[in-house]
DONU-759068 format. One record per residue: residue number from 1; residue in one letter; x, y, z of N, C-alpha, C in turn. Coordinates in Angstrom, 2 decimals. Layout:
BEGIN
<nr->NUM&rest->a&neast->X&nnorth->Y&nup->Z&caeast->X&canorth->Y&caup->Z&ceast->X&cnorth->Y&cup->Z>
...
END
This chain:
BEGIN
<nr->1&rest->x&neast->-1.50&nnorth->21.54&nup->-11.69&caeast->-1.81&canorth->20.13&caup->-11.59&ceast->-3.24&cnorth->19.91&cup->-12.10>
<nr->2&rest->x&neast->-3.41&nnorth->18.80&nup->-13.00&caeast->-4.89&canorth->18.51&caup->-13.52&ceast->-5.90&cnorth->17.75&cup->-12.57>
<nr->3&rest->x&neast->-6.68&nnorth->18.20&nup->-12.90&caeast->-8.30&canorth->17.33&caup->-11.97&ceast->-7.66&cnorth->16.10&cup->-11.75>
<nr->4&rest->x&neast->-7.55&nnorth->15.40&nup->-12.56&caeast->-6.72&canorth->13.63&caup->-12.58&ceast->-6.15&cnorth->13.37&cup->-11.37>
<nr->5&rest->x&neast->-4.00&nnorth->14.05&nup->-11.70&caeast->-3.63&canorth->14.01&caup->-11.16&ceast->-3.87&cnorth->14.32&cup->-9.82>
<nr->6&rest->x&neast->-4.60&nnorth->15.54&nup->-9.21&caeast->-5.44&canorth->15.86&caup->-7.95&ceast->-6.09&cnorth->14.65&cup->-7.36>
<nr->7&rest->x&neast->-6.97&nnorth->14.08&nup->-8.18&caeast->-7.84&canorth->12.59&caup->-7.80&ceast->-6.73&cnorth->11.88&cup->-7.29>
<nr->8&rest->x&neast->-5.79&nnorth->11.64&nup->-8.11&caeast->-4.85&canorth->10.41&caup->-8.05&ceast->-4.59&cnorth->10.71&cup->-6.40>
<nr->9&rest->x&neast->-3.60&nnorth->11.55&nup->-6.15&caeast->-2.59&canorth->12.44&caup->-5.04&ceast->-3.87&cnorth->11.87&cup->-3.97>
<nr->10&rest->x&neast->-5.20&nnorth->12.74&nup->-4.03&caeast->-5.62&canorth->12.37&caup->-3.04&ceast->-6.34&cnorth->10.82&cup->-2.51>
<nr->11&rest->x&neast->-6.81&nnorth->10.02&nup->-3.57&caeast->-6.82&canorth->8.59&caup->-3.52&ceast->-5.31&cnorth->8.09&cup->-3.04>
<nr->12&rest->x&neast->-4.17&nnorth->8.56&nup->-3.10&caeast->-2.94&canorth->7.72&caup->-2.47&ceast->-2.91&cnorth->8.30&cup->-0.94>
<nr->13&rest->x&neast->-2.99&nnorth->9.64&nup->-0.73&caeast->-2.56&canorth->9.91&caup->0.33&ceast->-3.95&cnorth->9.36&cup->1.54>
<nr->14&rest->x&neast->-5.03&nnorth->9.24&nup->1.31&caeast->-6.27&canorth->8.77&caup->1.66&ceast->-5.71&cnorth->7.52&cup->2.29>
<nr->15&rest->x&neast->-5.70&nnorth->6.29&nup->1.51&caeast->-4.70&canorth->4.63&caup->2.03&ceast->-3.46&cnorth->5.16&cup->2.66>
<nr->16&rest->x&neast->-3.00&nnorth->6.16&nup->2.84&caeast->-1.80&canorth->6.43&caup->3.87&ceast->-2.34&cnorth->6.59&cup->5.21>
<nr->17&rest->x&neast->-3.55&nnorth->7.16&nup->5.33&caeast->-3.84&canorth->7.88&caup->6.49&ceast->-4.00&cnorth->7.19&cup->7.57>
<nr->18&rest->x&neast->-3.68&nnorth->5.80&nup->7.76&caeast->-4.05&canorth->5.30&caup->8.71&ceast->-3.08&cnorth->4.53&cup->9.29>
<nr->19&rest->x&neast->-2.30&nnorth->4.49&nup->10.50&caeast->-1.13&canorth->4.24&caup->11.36&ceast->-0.83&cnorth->2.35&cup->10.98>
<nr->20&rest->x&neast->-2.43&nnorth->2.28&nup->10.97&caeast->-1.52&canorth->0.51&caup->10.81&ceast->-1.17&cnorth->0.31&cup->9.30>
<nr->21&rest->x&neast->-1.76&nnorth->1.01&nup->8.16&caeast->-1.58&canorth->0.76&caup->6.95&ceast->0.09&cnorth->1.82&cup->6.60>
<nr->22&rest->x&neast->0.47&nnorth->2.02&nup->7.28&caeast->1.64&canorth->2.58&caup->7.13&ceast->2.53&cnorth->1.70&cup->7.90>
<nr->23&rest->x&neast->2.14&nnorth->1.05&nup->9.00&caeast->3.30&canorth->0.25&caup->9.51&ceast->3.21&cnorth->-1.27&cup->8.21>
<nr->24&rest->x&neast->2.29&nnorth->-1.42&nup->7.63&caeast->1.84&canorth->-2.61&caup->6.82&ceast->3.07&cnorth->-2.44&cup->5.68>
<nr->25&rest->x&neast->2.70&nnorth->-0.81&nup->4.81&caeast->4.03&canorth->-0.61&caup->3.84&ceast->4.69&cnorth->-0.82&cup->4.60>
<nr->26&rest->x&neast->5.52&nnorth->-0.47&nup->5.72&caeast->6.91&canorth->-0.41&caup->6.02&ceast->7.23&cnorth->-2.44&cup->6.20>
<nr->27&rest->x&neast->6.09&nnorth->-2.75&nup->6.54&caeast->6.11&canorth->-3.96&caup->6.57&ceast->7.24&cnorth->-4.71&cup->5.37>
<nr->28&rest->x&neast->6.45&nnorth->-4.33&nup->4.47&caeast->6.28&canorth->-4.58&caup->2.96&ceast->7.79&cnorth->-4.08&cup->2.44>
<nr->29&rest->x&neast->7.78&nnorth->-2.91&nup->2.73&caeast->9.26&canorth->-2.68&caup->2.29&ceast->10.31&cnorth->-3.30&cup->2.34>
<nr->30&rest->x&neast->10.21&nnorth->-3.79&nup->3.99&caeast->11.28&canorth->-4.02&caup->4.75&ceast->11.70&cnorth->-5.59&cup->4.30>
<nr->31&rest->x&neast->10.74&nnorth->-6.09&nup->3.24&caeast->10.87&canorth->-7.67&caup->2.50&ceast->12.59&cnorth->-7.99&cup->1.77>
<nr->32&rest->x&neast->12.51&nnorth->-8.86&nup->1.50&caeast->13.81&canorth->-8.76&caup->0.55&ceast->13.15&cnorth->-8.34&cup->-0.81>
<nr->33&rest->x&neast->13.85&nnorth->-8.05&nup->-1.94&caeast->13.32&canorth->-7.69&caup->-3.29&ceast->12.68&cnorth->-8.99&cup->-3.31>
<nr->34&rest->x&neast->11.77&nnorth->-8.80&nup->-4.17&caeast->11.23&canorth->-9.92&caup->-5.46&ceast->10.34&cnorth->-10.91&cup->-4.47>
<nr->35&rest->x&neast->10.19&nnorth->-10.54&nup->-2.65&caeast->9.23&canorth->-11.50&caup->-2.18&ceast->8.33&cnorth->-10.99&cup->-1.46>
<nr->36&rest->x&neast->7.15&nnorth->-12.09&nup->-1.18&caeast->5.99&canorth->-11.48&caup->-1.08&ceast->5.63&cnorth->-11.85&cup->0.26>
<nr->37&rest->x&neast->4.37&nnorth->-10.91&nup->0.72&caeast->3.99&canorth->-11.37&caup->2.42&ceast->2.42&cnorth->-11.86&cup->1.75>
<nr->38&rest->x&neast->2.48&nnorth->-13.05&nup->2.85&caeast->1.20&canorth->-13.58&caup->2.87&ceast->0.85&cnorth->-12.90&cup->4.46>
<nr->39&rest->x&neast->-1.23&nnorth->-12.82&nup->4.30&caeast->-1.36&canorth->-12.01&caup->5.04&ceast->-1.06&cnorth->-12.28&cup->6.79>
<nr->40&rest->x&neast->-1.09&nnorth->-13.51&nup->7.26&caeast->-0.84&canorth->-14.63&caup->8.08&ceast->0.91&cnorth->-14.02&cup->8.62>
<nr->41&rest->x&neast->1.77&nnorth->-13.47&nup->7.64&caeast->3.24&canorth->-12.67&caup->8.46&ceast->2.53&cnorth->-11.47&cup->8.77>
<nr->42&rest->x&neast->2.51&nnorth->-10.83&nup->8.22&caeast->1.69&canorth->-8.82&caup->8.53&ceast->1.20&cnorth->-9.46&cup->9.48>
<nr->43&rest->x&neast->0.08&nnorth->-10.36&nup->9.82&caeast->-0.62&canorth->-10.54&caup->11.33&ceast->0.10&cnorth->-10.82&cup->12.53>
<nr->44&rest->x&neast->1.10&nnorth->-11.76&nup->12.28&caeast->1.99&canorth->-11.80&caup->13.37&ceast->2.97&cnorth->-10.90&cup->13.41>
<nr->45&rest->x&neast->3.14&nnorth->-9.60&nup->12.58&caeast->3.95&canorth->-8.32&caup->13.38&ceast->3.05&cnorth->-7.45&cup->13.64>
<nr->46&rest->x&neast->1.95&nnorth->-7.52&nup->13.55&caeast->0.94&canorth->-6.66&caup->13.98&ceast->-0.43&cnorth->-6.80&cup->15.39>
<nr->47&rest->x&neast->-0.61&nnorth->-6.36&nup->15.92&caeast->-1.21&canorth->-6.51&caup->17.39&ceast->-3.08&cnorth->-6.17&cup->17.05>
<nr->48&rest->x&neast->-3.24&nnorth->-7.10&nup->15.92&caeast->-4.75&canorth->-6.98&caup->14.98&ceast->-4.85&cnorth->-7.91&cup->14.71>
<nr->49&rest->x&neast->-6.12&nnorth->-7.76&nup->14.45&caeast->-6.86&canorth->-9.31&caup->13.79&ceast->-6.68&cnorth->-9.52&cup->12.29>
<nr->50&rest->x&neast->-6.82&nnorth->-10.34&nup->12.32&caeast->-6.76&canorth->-10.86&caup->10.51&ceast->-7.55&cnorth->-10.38&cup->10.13>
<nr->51&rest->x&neast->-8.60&nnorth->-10.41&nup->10.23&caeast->-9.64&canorth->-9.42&caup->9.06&ceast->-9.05&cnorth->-8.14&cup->9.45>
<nr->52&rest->x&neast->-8.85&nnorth->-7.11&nup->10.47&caeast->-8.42&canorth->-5.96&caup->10.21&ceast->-7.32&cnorth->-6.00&cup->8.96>
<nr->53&rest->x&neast->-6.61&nnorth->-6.48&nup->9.54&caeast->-5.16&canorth->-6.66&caup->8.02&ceast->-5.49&cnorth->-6.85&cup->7.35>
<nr->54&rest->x&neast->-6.58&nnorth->-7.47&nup->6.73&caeast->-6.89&canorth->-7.93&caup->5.22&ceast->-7.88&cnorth->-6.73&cup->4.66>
<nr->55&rest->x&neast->-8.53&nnorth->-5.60&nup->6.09&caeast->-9.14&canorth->-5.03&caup->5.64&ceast->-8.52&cnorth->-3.58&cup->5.17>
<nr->56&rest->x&neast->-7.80&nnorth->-3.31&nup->6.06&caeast->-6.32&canorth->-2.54&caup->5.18&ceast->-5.43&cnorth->-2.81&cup->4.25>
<nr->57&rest->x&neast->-5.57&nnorth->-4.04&nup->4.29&caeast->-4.52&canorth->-4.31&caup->2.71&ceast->-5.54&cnorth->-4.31&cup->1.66>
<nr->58&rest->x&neast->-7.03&nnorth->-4.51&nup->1.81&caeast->-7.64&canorth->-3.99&caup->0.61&ceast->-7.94&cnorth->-2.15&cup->0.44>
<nr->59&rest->x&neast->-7.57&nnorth->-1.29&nup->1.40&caeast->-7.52&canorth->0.00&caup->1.32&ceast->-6.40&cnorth->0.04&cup->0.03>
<nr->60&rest->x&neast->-5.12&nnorth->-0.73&nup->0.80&caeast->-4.03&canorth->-0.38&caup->-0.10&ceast->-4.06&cnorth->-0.71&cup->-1.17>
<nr->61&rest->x&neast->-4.70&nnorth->-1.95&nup->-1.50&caeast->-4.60&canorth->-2.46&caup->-3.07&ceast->-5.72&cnorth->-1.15&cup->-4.18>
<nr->62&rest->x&neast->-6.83&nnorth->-1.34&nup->-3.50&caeast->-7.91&canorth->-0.38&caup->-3.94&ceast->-6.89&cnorth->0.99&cup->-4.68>
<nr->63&rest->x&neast->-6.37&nnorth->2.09&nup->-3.26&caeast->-5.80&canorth->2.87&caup->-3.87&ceast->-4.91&cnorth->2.46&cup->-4.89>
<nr->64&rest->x&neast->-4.05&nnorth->1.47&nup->-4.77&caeast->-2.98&canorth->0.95&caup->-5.71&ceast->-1.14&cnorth->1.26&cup->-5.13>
<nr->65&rest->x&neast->-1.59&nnorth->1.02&nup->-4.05&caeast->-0.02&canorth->0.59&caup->-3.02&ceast->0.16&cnorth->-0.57&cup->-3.45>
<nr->66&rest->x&neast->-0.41&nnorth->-1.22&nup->-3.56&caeast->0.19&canorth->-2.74&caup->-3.36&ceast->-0.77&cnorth->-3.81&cup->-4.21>
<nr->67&rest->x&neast->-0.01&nnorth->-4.77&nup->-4.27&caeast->-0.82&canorth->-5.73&caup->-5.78&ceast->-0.67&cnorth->-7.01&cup->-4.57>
<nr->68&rest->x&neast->-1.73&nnorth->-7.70&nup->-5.28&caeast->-1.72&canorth->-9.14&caup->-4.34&ceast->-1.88&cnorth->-10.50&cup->-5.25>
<nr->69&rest->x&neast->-1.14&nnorth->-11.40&nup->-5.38&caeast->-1.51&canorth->-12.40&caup->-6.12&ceast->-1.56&cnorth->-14.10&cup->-5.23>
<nr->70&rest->x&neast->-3.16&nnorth->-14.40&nup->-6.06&caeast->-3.84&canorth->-15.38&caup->-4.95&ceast->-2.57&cnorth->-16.85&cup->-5.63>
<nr->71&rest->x&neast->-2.47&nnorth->-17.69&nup->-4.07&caeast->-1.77&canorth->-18.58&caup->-4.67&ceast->-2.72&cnorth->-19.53&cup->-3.97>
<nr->72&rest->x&neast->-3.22&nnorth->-20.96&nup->-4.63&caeast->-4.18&canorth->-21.49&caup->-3.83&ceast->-5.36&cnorth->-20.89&cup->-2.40>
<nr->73&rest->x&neast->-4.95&nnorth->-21.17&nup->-1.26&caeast->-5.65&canorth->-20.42&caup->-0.11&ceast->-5.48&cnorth->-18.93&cup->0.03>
<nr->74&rest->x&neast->-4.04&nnorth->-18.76&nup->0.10&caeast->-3.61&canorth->-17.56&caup->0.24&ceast->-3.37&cnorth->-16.24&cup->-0.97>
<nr->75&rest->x&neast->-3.45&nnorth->-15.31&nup->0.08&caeast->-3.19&canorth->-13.99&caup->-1.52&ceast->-1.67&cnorth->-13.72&cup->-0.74>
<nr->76&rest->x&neast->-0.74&nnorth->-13.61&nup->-1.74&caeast->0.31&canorth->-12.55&caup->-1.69&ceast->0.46&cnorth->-11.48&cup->-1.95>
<nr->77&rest->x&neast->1.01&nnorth->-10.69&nup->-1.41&caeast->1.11&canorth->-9.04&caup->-1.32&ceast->2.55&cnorth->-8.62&cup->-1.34>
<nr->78&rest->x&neast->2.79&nnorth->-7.55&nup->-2.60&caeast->3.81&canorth->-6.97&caup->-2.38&ceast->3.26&cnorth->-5.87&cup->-2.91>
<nr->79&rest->x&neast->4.83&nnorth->-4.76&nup->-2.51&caeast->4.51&canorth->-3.07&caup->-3.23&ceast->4.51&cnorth->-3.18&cup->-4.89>
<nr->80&rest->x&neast->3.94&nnorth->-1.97&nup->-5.02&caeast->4.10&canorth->-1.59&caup->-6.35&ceast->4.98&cnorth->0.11&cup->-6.22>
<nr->81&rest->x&neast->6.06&nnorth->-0.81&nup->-6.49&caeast->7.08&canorth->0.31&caup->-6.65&ceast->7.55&cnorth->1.43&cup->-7.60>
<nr->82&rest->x&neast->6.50&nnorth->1.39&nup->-8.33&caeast->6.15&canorth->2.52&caup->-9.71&ceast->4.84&cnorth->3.56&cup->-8.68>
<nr->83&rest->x&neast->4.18&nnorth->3.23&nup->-7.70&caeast->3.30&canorth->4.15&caup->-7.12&ceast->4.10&cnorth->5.13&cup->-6.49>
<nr->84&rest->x&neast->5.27&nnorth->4.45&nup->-5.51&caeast->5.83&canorth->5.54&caup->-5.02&ceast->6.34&cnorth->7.13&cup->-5.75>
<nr->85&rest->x&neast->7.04&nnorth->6.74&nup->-6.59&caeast->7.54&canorth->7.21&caup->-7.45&ceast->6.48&cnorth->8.36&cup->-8.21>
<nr->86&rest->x&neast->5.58&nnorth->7.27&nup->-9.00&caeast->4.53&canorth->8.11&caup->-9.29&ceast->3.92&cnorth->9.06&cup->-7.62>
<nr->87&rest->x&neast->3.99&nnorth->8.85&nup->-6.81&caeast->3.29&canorth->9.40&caup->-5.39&ceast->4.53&cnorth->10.86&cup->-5.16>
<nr->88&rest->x&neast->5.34&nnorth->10.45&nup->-5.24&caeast->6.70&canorth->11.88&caup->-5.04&ceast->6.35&cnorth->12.77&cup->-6.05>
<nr->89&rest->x&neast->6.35&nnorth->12.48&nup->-7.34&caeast->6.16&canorth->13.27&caup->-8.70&ceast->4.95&cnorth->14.50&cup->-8.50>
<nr->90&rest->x&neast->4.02&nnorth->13.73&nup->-7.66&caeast->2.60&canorth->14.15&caup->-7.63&ceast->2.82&cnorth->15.40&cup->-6.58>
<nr->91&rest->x&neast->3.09&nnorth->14.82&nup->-5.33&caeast->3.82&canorth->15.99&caup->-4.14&ceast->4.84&cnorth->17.47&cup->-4.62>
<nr->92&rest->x&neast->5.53&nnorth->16.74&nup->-5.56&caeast->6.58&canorth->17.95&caup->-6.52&ceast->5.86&cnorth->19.09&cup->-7.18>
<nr->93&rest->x&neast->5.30&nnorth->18.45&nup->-7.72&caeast->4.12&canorth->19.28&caup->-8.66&ceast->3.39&cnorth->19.84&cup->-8.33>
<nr->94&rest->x&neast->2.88&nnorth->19.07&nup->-6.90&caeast->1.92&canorth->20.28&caup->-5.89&ceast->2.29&cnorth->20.99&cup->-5.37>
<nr->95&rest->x&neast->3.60&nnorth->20.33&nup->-4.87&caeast->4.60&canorth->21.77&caup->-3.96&ceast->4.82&cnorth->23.49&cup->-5.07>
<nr->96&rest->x&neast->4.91&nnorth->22.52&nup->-6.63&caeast->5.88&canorth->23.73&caup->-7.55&ceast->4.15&cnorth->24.27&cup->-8.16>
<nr->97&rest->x&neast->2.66&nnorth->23.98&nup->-7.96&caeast->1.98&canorth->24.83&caup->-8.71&ceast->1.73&cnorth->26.15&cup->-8.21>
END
């Protein structure tokens, strides 16, 4: 595995490490296709403050879990479902060097 890919692996698994930003993806997952959470739903399934949530969903965007697009007041958030993917590939490769 190259220096890169190494960076990458550990910049993703880094935004995993933390219990509420993993219930946030599952959040996220658990959407129908093609729609998005404004941060105001994640707060009401979550037992946190709004700035905490917004301060983990910028962990996730940073690493590149998740993309957010501002609509007037609010930002929307969904996955980026090419990370996962790219995120398994990365695990494979570490498992097989």
């Amino acid at each position: 595995m190259d220096k890169q890919k190494m960076n990458d692996l550990a910049k993703l698994s880094k935004a995993l490490g933390h219990p509420r930003r993993l219930e946030i993806i599952k959040i996220l997952i658990d959407l129908p296709q093609d729609s998005q959470c404004i941060v105001g739903n994640i707060v009401e399934q979550l037992p946190i403050s709004q700035s905490t949530v917004s301060q983990h969903l910028k962990v996730l965007k940073k690493a590149g879990w998740i993309k957010g697009r501002t609509e007037g007041p609010k930002v929307c958030y969904c996955l980026r479902k090419d990370v996962f993917k790219y995120y398994n590939e990365l695990l494979l490769e570490l498992q097989s060097s």
